[in-house]
C-alpha positions as CSV (number, residue, x, y, z in Angstrom):
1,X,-42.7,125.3,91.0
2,X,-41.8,128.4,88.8
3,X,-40.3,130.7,91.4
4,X,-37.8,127.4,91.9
5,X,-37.1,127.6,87.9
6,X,-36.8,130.9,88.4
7,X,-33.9,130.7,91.2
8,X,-32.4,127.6,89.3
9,X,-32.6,129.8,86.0
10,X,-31.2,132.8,88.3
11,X,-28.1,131.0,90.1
12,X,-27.3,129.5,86.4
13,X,-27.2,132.7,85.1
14,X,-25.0,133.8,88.2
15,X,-22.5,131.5,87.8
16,X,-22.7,132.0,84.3
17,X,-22.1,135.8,84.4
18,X,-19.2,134.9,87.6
19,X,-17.2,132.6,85.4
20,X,-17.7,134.9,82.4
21,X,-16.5,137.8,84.5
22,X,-13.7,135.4,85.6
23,X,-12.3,134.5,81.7
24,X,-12.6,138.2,80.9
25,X,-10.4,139.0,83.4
26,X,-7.9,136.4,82.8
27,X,-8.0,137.4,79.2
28,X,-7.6,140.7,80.5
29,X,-4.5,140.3,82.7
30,X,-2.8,137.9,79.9
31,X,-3.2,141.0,77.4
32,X,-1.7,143.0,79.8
33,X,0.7,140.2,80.0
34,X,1.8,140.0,76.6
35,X,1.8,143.8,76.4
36,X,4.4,144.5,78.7
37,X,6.2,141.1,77.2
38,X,6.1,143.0,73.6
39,X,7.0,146.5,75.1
40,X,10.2,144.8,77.1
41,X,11.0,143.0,73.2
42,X,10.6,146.3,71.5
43,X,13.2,148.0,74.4
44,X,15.9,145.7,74.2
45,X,15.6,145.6,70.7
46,X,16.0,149.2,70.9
47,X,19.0,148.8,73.3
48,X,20.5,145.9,70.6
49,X,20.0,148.0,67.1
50,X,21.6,151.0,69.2
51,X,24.7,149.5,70.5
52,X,24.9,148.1,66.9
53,X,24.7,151.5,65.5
54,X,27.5,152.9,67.5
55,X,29.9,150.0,66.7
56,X,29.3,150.4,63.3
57,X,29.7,153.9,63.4
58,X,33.2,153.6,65.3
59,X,33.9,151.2,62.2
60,X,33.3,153.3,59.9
61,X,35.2,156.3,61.4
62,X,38.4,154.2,61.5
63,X,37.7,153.3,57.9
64,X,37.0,157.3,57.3
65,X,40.8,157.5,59.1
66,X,42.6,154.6,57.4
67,X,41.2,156.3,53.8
68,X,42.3,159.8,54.3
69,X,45.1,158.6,55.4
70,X,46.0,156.7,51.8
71,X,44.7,159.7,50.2
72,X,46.7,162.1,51.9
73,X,49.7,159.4,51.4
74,X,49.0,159.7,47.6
75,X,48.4,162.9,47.2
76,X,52.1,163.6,48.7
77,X,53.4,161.1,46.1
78,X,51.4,162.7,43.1
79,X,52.8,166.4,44.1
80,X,56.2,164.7,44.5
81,X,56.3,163.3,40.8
82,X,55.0,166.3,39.3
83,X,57.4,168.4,41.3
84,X,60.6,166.2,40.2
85,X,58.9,166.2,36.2
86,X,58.9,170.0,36.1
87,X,62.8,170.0,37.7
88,X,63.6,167.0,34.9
89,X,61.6,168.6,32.3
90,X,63.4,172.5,33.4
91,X,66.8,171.2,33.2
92,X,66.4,169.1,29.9
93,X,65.3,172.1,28.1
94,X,68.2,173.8,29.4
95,X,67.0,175.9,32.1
96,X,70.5,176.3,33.9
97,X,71.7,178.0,30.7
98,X,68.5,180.5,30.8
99,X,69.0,181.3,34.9
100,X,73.2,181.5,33.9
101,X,72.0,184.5,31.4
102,X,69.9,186.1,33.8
103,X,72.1,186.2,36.1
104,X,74.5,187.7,34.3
């Protein structure tokens, strides 16, 4: 009577440890699972955020072009002015006469 409580106890524990060994490994194999779920997330979020990078960045190189351009545009305006106030301001304090002396 106790060597078949024994073997009863026994194959129990058998299929105890077999179904045991069975939800490790399906535990197992959905980690791995997930794992390669997360690492394939993580590289096309990668592949997103870089593609989004370079559009801005081609953005903000035709905004760097579109400013220098204005600046340059103003610049040209600001030398112009000054240029015609010191020709205005030579010949109102009567800088023909001074170059007429000069040259003579």
């Amino acid at each position: 009577m106790f060597a078949q409580i024994v073997s009863v106890r026994t194959v129990v524990m058998s299929e105890n440890q077999v179904s045991l060994f069975e939800y490790i490994n399906d535990l197992r194999k959905e980690s791995k699972m997930e794992h390669e779920r997360l690492h394939k997330r993580i590289s096309d979020m990668k592949d997103e955020l870089m593609s989004e990078m370079k559009e801005i960045r081609a953005e903000q190189a035709q905004v760097n072009k579109r400013m220098d351009e204005r600046v340059t545009s103003l610049e040209k305006w600001k030398w112009t002015v000054v240029g015609g106030g010191i020709v205005v301001g030579f010949v109102l304090s009567g800088g023909f006469d001074i170059i007429k002396d000069f040259l003579s």
